[in-house]
Structure formats: structure tokens, C-alpha cells
C-alpha positions in Angstrom: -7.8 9.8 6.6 -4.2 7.9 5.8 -1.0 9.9 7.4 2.0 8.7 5.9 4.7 8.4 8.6 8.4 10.1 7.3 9.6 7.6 4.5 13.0 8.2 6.1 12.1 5.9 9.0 10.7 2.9 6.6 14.1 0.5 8.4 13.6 1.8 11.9 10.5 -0.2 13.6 10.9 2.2 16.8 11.1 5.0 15.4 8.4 4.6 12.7 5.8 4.0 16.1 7.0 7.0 17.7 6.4 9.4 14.7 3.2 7.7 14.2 2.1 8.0 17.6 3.0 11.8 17.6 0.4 12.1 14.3 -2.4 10.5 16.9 -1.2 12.9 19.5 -1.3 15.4 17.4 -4.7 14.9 15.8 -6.2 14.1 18.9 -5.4 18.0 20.5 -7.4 18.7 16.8 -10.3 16.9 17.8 -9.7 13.8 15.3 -10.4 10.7 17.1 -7.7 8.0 15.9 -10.3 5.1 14.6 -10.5 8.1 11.7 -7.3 7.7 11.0 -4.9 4.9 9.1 -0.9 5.2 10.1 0.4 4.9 6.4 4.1 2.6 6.6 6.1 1.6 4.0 5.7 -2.5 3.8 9.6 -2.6 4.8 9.8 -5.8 7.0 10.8 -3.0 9.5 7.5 -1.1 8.7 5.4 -4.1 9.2 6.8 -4.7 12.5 6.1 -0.7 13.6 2.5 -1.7 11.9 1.7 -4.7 14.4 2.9 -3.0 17.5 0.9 -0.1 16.2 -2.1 -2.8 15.9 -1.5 -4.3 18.9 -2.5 -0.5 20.6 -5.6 0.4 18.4 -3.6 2.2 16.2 -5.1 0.8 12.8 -2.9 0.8 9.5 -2.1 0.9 6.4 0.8 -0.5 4.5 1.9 0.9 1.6 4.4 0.1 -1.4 3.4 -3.8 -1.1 4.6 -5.9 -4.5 4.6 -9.0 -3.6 2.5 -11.6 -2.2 5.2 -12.2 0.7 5.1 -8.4 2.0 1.1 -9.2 1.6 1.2 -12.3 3.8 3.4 -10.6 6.5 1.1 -8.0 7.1 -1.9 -10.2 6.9 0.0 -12.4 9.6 0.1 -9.4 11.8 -3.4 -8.2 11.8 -2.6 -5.4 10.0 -6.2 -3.0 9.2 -5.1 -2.6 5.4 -2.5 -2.9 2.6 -2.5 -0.9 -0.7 -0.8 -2.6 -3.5 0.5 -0.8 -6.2 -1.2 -2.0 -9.3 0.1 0.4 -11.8 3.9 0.5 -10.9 4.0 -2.9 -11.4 2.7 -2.6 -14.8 5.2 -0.2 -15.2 7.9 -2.2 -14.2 6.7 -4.8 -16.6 6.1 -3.0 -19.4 9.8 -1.2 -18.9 11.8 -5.0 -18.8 9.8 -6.6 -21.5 8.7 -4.1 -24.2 5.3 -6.0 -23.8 1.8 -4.5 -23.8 -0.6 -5.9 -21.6 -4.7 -5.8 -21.0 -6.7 -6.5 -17.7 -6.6 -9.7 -17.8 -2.7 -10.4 -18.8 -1.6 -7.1 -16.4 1.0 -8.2 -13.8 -0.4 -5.7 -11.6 -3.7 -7.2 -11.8 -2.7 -10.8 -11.2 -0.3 -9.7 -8.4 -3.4 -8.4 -6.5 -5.8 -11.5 -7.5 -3.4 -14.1 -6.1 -3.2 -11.5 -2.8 -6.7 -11.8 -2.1 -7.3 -15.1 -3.3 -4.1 -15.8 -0.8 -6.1 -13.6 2.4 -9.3 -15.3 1.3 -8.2 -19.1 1.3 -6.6 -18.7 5.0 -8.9 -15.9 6.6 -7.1 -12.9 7.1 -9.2 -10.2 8.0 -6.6 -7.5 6.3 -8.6 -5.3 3.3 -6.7 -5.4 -0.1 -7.1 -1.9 -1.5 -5.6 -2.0 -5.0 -3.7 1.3 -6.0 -1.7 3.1 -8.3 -3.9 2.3 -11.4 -3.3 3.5 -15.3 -6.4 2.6 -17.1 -9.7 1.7 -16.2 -8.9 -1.7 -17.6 -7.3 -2.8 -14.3 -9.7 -1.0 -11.9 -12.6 -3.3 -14.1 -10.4 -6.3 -13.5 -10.4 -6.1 -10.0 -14.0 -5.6 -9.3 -14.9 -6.8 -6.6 -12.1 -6.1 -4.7 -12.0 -5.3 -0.8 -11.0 -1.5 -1.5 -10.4 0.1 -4.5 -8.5 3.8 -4.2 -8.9 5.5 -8.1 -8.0 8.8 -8.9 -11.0 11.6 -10.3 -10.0 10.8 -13.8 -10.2 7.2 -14.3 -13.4 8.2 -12.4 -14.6 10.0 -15.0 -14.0 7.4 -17.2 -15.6 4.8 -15.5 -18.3 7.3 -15.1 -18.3 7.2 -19.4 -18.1 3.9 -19.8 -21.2 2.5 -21.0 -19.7 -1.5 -20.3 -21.4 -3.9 -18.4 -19.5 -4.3 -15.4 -19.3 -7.4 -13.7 -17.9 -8.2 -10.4 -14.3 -10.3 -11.3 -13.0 -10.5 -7.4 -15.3 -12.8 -5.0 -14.2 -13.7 -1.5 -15.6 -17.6 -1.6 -14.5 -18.5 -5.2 -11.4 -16.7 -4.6 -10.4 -19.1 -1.5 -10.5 -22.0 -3.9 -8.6 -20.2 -6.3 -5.2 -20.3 -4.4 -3.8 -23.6 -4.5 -0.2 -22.9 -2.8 0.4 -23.1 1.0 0.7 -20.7 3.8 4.1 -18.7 3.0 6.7 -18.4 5.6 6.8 -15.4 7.2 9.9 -15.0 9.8 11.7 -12.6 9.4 14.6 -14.7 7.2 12.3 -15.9 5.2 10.8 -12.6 3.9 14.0 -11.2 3.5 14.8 -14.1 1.1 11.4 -14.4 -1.0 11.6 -10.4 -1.5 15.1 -10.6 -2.3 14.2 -12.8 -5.0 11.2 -11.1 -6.5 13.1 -8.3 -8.6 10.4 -6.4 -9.4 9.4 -5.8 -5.7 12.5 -5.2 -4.5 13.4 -2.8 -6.6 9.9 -1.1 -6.4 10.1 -0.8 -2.9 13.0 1.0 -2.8 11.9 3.3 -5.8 9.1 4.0 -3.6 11.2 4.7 -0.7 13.2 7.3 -2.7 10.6 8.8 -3.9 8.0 9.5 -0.8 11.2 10.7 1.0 12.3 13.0 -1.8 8.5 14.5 -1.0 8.8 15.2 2.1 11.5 16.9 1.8 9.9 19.4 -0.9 7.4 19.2 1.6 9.9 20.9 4.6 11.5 23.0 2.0 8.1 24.8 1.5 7.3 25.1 5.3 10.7 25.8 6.3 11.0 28.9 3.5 6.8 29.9 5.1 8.2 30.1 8.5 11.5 32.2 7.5 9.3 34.6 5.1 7.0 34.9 8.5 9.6 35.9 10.5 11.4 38.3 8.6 8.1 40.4 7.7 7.5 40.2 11.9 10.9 41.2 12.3 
């Protein structure tokens, strides 16, 4: 299962571990052993930090909102279990700047995650790509072949009715020689600076920020008005 640590701690390292170490804690007194479980982080260069000191104590991971290759390579650096980029809000992102249309093999979101695992593939890194966020089936049948693949029940179905030939597009020893840049730099200035200057992820990020944040609050809004409904009908 993936637990999303509070969005509200995606710039505090410390504090991200802490609440995610509660969730094992918590999960553990439930029976729930913690290699079932992935610590879901914001890919925030403070969230990959919380990430590899989570690592470093069994604690696998995934990292979530990822955009770019550089927020990629950082986690990958860091031994971190799995990242989930999101496929379809960079389409959308795309699609909202340019006015364009786009199939699966022209899809920004597509290509982002091809140059990501040909990237993790060309230098070893053990971290699973999971692609995410898809709108069509056309992306999901772009990336096959992919590490992971996380695709909601109706472009399931879909797939399901698609009488295509599917062939595998993603392969871990082609893909190696695919990649014909160098190893990014990943201190911390540097990733500040190559995010800073990819727009798209940048501004994604903090979209996604906002939004998982503005969830969990809904989310303590219902439990909060549960627990005062409780106690006035026991009182």
C-alpha cells in the first residue's frame, strides 16, 4: 500500500520522517508489517532527502509529483524504492501553453518518462519508474514495458477492449543506449537550478503541492465534523 505523508510537510525533511515514521508505527500496532508499505513524498528536494533517510532505515518509498528528469535523477541517486511520474499532467500542461494536440508518440508526458528510464537504465539505478496520471490509453500503450505502470479501472477497461496488438515499446538494455547525455548533477544547488529552469515542472510541482494539501484538509474536515457528531449524540 502507498501512504501519502501530509503535503504540508513536502519543505521540511524532519518533519516529513517523523510523520512517516508515525504511519509505520501506526500500522505496525495493526498488524501491517512495513515492507507492505511505500511512504508516499512529494519529490520536493526536501522530500527526497526525508526519502533517503527513510531508505537508509528500511523504510522503502515512493516519490510522487516527479516532472522532470532532475527530480528523477535525485531520487535515483538516493536509492530511493520508486518514483511515480505524472504522465498526464504533463500533457496537460502542454496542451494548455501550446494549443497543440498530441498522440503517444509526440506526448511530452510520454517522452518525459522514456528519457527517465532510458536515464536509470544507462547508469544502473535500481529505482522503479511507475508512470502515472494517464488520459488515454494511448500513453499507457507507449510506455509498455515500463518498470510499473499505475492505470485507473477505466482506461482498464479500455485496454481490456482494445483489440490492438500490443507491443512492448520500453526495454531496459535498448533503453541504456538510448540516453546519450551524462550523469546530471545532483547537489543540492544544482537541482534547485535545473528545476528552476524547467517551467513546466516547477510549476507542476507546486500545483501538486496545493492540491494534495487542499485534500487533506477536506480530509480533517470530514473526521473532525465525525468526531464532533460522536460526541454530541454521547453527550
Amino acid at each position: 500500500m502507498s501512504i501519502e505523508v501530509d503535503a504540508r510537510l513536502s519543505f521540511c525533511s524532519k518533519a516529513s520522517v517523523k510523520r512517516a515514521k508515525q504511519i509505520i508505527q501506526l500500522l505496525g500496532e495493526e498488524g501491517v508489517d512495513k515492507s507492505r508499505v511505500l511512504i508516499k513524498v512529494a519529490a520536493t528536494y526536501e522530500g527526497i532527502m526525508a526519502g533517503k533517510a527513510l531508505e537508509a532505515e528500511g523504510i522503502t518509498c515512493n516519490l510522487t509529483l516527479v516532472f522532470s528528469l532532475i527530480q528523477a535523477a535525485l531520487c535515483a541517486e538516493n536509492n530511493i524504492t520508486l518514483i511515480s511520474p505524472f504522465v498526464g499532467r504533463i500533457l496537460d500542461w502542454f496542451k494548455a501553453k501550446t494549443g497543440q494536440t498530441y498522440d503517444g508518440t509526440s506526448d511530452p508526458g510520454v517522452l518525459s518518462v522514456k528519457k527517465i528510464y532510458q536515464y536509470f537504465k544507462k547508469f544502473g539505478y535500481k529505482t522503479i519508474v511507475m508512470g502515472a496520471s494517464f488520459r488515454n490509453i494511448g500513453e499507457i500503450i507507449a510506455l509498455a514495458g515500463c518498470d510499473r505502470l499505475t492505470i485507473a479501472p477505466s482506461l482498464l477497461d479500455e485496454l481490456k477492449s482494445n483489440k490492438d496488438h500490443l507491443e512492448r515499446q520500453l526495454e531496459a538494455s535498448s533503453a541504456a543506449s538510448q540516453y546519450s547525455g551524462d550523469k546530471l548533477a545532483t547537489d543540492e544547488a544544482s537541482f534547485r537550478y535545473q528545476l528552476n529552469e524547467d517551467a513546466m515542472a516547477t510549476e507542476k510541482l507546486a500545483e501538486g503541492i496545493r492540491s494534495f494539501a487542499a485534500d487533506i484538509i477536506k480530509l480533517e474536515d470530514i473526521i473532525r465534523e465525525k468526531i464532533d457528531r460522536k460526541r454530541k449524540l454521547e453527550g
